[in-house]
NUVEX-296825 format. One line per 10 residues: for each residue x, y, z of N, C-alpha, C, O. Coordinates in Angstrom, 1 decimal. Example, Ala and Ser with C-alpha at 12.3 -4.5 7.8 and 13.67 -1.06 7.14 Angstrom:
BEGIN
13.2:-5.7:7.8:12.3:-4.5:7.8:13.2:-3.3:7.8:14.2:-3.3:8.5  12.8:-2.2:7.1:13.7:-1.1:7.1:12.9:0.0:7.9:13.4:1.1:8.0
//
This chain:
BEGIN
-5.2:5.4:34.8:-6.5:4.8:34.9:-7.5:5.5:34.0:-8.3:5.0:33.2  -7.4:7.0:34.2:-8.4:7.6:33.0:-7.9:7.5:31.5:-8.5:8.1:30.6  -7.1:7.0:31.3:-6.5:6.9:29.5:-7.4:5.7:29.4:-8.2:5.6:28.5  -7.2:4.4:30.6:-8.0:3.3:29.6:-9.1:3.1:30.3:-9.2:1.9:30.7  -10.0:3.6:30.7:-11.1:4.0:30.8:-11.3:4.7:29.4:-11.7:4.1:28.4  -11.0:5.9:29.3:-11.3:6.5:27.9:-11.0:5.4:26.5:-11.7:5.4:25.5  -10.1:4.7:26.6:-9.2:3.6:26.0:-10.5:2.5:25.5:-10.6:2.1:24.4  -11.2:2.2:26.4:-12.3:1.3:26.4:-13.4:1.5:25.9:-14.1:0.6:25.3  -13.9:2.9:26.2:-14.8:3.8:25.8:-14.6:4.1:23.9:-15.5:3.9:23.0  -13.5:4.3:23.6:-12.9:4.2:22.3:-13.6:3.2:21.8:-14.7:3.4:21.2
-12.8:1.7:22.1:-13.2:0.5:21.4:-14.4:-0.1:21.6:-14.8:-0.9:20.8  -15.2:0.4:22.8:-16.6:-0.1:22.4:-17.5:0.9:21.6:-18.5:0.5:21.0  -17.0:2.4:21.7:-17.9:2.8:20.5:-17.6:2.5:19.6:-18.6:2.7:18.8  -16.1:1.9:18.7:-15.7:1.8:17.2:-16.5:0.7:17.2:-17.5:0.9:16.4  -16.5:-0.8:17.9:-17.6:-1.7:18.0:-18.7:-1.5:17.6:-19.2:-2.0:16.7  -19.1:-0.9:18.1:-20.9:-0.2:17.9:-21.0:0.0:16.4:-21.8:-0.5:15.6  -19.7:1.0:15.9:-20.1:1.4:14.5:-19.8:0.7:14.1:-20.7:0.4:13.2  -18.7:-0.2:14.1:-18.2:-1.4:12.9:-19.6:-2.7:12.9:-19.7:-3.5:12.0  -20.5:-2.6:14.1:-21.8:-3.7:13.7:-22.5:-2.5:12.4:-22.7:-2.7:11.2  -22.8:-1.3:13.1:-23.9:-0.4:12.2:-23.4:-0.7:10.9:-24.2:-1.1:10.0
-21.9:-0.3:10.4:-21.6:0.4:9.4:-21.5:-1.6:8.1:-21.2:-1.8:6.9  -21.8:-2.6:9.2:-21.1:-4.1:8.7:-23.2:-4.7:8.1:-23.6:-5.6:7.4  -23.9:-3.7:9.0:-25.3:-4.1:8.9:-25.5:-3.1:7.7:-26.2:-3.3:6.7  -24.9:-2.3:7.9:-25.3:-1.1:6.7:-24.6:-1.9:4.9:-25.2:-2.3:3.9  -23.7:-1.8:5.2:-22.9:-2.9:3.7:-24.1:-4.2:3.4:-24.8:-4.2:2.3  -24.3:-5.2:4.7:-24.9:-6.1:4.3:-26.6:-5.9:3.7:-27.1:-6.5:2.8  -27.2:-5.2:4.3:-28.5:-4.6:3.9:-28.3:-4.1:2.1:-29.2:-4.5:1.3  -27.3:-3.2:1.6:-27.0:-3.1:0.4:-26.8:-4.2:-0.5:-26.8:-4.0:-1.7  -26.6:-5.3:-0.2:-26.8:-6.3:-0.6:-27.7:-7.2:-1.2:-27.7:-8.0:-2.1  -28.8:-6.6:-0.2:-30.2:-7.6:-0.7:-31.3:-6.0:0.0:-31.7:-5.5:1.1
-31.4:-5.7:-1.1:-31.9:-4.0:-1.4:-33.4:-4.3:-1.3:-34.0:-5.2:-1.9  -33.9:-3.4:-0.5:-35.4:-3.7:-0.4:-35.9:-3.4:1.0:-35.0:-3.1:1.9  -37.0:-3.4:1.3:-37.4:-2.8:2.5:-37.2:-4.1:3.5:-37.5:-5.2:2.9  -36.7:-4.1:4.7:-36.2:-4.8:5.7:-37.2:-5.2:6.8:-36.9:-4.3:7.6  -38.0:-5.9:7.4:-39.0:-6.0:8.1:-37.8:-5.6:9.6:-36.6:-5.4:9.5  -38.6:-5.7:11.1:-37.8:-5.4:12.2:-37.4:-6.8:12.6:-36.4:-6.9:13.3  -38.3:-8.2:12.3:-37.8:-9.3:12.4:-36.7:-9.8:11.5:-35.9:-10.6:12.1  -36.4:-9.5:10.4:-35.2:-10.0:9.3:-33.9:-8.8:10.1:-32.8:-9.2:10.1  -34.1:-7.8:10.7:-33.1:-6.8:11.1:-32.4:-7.7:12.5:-31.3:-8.1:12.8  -33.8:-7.7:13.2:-33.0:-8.8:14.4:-32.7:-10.3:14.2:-32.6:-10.9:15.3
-32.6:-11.0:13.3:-32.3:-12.3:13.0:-30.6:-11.5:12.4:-29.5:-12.0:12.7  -30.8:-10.5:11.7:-29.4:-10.2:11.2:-27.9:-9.7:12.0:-26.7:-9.5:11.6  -28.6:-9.4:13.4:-28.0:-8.6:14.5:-27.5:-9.8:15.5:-26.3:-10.0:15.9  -28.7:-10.6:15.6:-28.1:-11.6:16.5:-27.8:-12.7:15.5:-28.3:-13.7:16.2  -27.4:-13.1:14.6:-26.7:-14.1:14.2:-25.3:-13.3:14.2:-24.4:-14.0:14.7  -25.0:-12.2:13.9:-24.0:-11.9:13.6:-23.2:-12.0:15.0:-22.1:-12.6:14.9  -23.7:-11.6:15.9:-23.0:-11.6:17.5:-23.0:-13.0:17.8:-22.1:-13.5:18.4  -24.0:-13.7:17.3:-23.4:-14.9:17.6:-22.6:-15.9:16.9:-22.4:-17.0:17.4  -22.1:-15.4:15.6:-20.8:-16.0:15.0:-19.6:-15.1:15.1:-18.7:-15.3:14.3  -19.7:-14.3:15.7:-18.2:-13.3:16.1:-18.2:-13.5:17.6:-17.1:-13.2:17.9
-18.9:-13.8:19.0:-18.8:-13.7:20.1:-17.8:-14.3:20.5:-17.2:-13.9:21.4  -17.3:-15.3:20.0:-15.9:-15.9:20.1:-14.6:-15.1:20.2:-13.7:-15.3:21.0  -14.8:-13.9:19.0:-13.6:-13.5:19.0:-14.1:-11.8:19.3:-13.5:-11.0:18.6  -14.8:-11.4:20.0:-14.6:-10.3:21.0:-13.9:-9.7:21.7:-13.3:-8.7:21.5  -14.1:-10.8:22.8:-13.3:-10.7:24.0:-11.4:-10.3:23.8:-10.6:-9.7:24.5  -11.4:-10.9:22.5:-9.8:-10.9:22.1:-9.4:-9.4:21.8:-8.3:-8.9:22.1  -10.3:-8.7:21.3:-10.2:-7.2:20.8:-10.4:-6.4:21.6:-10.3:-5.3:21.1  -10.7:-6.5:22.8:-11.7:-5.5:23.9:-10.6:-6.0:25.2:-11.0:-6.8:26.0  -9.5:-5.5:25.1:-8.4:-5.9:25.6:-7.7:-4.3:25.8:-7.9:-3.5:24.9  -7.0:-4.0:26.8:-6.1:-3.1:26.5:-4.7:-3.0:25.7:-3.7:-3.7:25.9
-4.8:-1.9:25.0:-3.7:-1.5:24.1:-4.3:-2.6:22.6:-3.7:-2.9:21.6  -5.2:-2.9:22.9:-5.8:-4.0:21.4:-6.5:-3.0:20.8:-7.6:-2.7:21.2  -5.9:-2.4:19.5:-6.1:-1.5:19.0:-7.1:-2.4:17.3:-7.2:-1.7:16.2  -7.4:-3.4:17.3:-7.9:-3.9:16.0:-9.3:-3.5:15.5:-9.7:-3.5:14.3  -10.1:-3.2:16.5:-11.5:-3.1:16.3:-11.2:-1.2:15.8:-11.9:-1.0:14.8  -10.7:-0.6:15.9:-10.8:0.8:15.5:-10.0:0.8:14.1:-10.5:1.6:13.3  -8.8:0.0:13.7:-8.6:-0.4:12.3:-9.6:-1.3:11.4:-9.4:-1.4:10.2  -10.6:-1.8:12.1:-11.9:-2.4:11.4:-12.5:-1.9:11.1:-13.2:-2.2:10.1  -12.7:-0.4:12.1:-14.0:0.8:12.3:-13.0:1.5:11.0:-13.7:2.1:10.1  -12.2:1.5:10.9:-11.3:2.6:9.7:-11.3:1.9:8.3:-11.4:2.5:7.2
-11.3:0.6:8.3:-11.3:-0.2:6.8:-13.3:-0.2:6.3:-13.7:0.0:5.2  -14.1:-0.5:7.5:-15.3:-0.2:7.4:-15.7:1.2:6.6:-16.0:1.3:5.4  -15.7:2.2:7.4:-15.6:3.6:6.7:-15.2:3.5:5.2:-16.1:3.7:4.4  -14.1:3.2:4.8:-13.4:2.9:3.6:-14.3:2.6:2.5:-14.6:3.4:1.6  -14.8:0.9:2.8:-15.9:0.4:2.3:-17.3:1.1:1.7:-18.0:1.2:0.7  -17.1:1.8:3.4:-18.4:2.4:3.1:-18.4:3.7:1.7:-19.0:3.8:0.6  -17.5:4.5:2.4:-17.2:5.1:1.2:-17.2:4.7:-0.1:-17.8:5.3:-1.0  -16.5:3.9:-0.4:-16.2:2.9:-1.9:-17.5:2.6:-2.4:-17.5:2.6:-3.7  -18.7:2.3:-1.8:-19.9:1.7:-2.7:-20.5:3.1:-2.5:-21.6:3.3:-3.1  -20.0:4.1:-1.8:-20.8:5.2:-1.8:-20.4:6.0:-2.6:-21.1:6.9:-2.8
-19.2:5.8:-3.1:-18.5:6.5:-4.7:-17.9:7.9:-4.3:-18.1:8.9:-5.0  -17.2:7.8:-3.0:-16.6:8.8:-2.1:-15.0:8.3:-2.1:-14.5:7.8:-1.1  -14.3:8.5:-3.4:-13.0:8.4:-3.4:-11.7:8.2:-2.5:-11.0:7.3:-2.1  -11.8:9.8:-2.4:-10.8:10.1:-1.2:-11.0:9.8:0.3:-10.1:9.3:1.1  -12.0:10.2:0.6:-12.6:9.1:1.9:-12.1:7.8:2.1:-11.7:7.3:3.1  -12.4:7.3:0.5:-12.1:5.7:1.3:-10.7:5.6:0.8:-10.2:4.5:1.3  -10.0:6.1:0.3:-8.5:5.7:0.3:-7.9:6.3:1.6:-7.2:5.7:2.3  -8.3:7.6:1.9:-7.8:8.1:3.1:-7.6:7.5:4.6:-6.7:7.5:5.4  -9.3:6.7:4.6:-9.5:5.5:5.5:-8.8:4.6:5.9:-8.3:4.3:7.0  -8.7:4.2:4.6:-8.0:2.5:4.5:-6.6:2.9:4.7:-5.9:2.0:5.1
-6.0:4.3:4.3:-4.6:4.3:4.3:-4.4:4.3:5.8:-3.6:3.4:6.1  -5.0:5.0:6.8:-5.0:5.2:7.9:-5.0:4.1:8.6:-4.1:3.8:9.4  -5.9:3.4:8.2:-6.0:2.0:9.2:-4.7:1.0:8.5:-4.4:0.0:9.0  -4.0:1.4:7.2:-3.3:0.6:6.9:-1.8:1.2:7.6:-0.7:0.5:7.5  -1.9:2.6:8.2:-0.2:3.2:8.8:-0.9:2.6:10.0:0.0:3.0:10.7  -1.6:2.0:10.8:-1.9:1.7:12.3:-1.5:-0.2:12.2:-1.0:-0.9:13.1  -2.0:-0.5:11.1:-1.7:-2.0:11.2:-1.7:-2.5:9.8:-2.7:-2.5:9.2  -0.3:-2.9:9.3:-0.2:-3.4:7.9:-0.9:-3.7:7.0:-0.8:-3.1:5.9  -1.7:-4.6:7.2:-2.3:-5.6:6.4:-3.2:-5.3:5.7:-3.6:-6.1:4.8  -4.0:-3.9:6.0:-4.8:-3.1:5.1:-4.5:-3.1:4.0:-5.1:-3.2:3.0
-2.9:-2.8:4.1:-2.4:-2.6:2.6:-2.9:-3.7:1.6:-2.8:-3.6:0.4  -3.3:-4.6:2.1:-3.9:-5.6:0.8:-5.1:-4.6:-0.1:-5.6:-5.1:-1.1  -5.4:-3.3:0.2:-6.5:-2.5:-0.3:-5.8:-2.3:-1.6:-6.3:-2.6:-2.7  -4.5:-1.5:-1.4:-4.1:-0.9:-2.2:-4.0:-1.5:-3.8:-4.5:-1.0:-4.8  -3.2:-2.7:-3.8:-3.7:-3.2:-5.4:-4.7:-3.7:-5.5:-4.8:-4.6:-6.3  -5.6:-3.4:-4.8:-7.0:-3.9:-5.1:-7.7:-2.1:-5.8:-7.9:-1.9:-7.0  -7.8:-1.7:-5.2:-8.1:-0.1:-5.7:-7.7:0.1:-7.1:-8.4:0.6:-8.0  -6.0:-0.5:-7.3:-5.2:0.2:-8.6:-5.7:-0.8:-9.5:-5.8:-0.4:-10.7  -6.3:-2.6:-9.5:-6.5:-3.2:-10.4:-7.8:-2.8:-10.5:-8.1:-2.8:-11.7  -9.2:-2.3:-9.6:-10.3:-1.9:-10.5:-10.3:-0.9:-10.6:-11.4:-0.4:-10.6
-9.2:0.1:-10.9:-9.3:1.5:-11.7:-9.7:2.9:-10.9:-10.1:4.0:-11.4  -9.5:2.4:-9.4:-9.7:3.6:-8.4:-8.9:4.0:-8.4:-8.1:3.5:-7.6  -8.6:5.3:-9.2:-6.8:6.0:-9.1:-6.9:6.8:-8.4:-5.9:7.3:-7.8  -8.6:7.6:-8.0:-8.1:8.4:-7.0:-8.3:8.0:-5.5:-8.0:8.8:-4.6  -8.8:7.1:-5.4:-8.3:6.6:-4.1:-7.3:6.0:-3.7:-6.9:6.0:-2.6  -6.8:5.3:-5.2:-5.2:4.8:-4.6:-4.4:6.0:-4.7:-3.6:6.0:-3.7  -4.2:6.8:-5.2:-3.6:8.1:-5.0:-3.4:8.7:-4.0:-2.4:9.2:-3.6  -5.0:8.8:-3.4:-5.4:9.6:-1.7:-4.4:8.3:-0.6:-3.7:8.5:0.4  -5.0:7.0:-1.3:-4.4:6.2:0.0:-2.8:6.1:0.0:-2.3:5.5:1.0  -2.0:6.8:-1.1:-0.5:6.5:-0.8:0.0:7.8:-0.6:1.2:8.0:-0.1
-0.8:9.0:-0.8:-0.3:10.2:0.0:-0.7:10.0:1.6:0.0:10.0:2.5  -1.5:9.8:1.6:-2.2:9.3:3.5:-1.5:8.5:4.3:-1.3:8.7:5.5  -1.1:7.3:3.5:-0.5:5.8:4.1:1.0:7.0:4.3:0.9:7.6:5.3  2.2:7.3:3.3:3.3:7.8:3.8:3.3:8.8:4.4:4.4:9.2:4.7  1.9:9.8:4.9:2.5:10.7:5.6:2.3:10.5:7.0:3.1:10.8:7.9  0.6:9.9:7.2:0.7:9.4:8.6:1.6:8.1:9.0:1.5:7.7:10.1  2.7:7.3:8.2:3.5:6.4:8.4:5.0:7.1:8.9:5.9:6.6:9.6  5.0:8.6:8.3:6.4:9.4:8.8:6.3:10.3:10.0:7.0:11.0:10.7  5.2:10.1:10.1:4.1:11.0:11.4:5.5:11.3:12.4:6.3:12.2:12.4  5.3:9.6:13.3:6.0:9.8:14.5:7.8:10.5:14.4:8.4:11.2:15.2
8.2:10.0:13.3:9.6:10.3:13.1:9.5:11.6:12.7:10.4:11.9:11.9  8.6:12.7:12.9:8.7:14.0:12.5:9.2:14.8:14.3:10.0:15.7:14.6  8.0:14.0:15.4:8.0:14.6:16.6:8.6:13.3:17.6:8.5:13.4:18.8  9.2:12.3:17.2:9.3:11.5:18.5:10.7:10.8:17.5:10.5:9.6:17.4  11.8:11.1:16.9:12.6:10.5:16.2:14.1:9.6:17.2:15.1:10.1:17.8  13.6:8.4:17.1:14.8:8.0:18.2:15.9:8.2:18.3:16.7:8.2:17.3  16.4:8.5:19.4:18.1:9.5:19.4:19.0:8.4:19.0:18.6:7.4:19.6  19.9:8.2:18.3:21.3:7.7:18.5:20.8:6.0:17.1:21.5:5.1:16.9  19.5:6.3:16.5:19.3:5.2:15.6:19.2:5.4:14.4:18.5:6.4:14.1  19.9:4.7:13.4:20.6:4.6:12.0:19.4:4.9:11.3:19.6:5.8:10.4
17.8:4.6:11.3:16.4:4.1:11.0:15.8:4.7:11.7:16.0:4.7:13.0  14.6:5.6:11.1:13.4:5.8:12.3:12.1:4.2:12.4:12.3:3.0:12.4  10.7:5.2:12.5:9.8:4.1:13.2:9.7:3.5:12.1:9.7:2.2:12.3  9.5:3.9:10.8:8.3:3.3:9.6:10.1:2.7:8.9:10.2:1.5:8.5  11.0:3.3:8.9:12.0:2.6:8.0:12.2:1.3:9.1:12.4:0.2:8.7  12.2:1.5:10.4:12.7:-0.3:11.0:11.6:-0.9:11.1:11.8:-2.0:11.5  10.0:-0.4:10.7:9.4:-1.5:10.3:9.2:-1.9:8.7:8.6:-2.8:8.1  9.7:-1.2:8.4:9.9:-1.8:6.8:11.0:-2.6:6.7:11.0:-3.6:6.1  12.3:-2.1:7.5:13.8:-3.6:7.3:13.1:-4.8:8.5:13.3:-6.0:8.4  12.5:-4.3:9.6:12.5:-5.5:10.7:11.2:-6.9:10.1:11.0:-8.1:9.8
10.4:-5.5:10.6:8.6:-6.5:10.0:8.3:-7.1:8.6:8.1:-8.3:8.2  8.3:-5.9:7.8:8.3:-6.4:6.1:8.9:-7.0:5.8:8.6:-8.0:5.3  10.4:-6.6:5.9:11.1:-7.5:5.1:11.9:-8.3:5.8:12.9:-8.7:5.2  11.6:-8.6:7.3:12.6:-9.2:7.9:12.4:-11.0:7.2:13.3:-11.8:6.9  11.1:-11.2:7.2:11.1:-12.6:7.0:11.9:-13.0:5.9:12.0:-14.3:5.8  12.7:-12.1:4.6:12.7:-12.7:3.6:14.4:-13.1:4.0:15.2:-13.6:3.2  14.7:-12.9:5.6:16.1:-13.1:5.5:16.3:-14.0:6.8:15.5:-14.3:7.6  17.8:-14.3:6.7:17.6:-14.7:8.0:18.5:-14.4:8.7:19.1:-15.3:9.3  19.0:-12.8:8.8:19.9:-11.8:9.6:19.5:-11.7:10.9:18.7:-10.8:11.2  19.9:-12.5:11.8:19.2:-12.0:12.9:18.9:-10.6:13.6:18.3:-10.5:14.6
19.5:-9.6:12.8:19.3:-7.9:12.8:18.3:-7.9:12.3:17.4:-7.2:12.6  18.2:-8.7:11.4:16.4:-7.8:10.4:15.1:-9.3:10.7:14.0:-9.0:10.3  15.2:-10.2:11.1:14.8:-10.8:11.3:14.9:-12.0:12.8:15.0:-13.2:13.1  14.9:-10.5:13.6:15.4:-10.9:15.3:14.1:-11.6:16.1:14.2:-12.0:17.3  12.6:-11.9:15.2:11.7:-12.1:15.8:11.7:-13.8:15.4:11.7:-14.0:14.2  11.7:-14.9:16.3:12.1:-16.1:15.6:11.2:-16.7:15.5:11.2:-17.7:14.7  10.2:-16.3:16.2:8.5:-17.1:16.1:8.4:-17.4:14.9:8.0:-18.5:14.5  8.9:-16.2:13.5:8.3:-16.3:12.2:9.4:-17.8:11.9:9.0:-18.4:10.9  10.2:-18.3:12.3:11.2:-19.3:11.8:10.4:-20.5:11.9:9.9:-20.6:13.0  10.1:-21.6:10.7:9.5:-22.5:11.3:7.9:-22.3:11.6:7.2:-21.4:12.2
7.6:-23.5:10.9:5.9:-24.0:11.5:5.7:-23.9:12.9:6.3:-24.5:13.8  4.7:-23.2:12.9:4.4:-22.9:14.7:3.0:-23.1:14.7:2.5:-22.4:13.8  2.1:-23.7:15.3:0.4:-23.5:15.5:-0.1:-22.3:15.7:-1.1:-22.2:15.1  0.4:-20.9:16.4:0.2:-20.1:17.1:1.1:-18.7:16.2:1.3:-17.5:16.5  1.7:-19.6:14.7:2.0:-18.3:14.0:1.5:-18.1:12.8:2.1:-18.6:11.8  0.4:-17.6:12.5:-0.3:-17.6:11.2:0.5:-16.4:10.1:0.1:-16.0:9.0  1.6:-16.0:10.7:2.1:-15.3:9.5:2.7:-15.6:8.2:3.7:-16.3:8.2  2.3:-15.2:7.1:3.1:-15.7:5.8:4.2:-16.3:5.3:4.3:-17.0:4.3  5.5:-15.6:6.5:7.0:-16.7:6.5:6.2:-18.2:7.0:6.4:-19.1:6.1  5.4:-18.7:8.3:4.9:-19.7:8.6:4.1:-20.5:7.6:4.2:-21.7:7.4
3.5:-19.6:7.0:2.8:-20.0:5.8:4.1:-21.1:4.3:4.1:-22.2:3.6  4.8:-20.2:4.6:6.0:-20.2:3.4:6.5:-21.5:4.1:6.5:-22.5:3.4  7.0:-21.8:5.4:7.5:-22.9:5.7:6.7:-23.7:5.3:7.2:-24.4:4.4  5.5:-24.1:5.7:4.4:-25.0:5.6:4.9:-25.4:4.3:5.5:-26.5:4.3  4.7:-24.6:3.0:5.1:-25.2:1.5:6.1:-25.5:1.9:5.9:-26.7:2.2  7.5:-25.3:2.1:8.9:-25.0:2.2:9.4:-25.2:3.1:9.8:-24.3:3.8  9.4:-26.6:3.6:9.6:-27.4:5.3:11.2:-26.6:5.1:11.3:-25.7:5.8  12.2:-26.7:4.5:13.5:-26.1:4.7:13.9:-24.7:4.2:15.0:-24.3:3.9  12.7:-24.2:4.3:12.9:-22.3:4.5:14.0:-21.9:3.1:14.1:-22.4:2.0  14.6:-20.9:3.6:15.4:-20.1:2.8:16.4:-21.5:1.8:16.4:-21.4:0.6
17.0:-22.4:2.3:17.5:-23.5:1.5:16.8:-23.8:0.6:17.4:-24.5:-0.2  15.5:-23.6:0.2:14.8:-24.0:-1.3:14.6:-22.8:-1.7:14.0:-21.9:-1.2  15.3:-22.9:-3.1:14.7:-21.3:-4.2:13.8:-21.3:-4.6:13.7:-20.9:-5.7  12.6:-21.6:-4.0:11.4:-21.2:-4.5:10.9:-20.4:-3.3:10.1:-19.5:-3.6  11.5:-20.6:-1.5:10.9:-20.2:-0.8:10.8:-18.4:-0.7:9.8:-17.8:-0.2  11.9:-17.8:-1.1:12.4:-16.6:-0.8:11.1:-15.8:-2.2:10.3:-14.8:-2.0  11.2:-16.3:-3.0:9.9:-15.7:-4.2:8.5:-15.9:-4.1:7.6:-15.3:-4.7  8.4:-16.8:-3.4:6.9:-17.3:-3.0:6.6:-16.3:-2.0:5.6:-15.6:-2.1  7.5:-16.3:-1.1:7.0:-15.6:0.5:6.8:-13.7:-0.2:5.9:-12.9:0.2  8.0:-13.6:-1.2:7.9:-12.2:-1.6:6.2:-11.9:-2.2:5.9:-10.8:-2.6
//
């Protein structure tokens, strides 16, 4: 009971910062002194085109709002010309939940080498983290290599060992993942040679 109590306490303070740190970016935007009326027009519009999707994040074990609060930081750093900070960030939030990594060739095509640098020493070492102190007994693969053959790359196959999750098979309403995506082009999946390079 006291982990998610504390657990909760977590996600509503990263909340708190991810509005400050999302009012802070957008005020950089349109630079200039801010009246207290344009600040609260900016506060409550914003809660009320995200109140929808709250409640989804303020869940237990729903760890997304503190990967927001970590890609935020990042940002923040980045227009603040604080390198390693924001690669360090973003790597972080990208070893807790994938999709950050969309940062990474973003960094290396506008010429942030030392953040993409910081973010790929960061990203692999908090990704080998667990397999240093918690390495599963009696398995071929630790944590970060069977999410690299299961998650990454499981969609490009259709081994039921590396691709044991079947939601990704097939157009689903309820699966917005990129194999899903791939079907949508590619109604017959892996049978068309375009689907396997597209989805890569």
């Amino acid at each position: 009971r006291l982990a998610m109590v504390v657990w909760y306490l977590i996600t509503i303070g990263a909340t708190i910062a991810a509005y400050m740190l999302c009012e802070a970016l957008a005020r950089r935007l349109y630079p200039g002194e801010w009246t207290e009326k344009e600040r609260l027009w900016l506060r409550v519009g914003s809660i009320v085109l995200t109140i929808k999707f709250i409640l989804a994040v303020l869940e237990n074990q729903a760890f997304d709002t503190l990967v927001l609060l970590f890609i935020l930081i990042g940002l923040w750093a980045l227009v603040t010309k604080r390198e390693m900070l924001a690669g360090g960030t973003i790597a972080f939030a990208a070893a807790i939940k994938g999709s950050p990594l969309i940062f990474l060739p973003y960094l290396l095509f506008t010429r942030r080498f030392v953040a993409a640098g910081t973010f790929i020493g960061v990203y692999v070492a908090i990704s080998f983290l667990p397999d240093l102190f918690f390495t599963p007994k009696g398995g071929s693969f630790g944590y970060f290599q069977t999410w690299v053959r299961e998650i990454a790359m499981g969609p490009l196959y259709d081994d039921p060992v590396l691709s044991k999750y079947r939601f990704w098979v097939g157009v689903n309403s309820n699966n917005h993942s990129l194999r899903a995506l791939g079907y949508r082009l590619f109604p017959t999946g892996l049978a068309d040679p375009w689907f396997r390079p597209t989805l890569a």
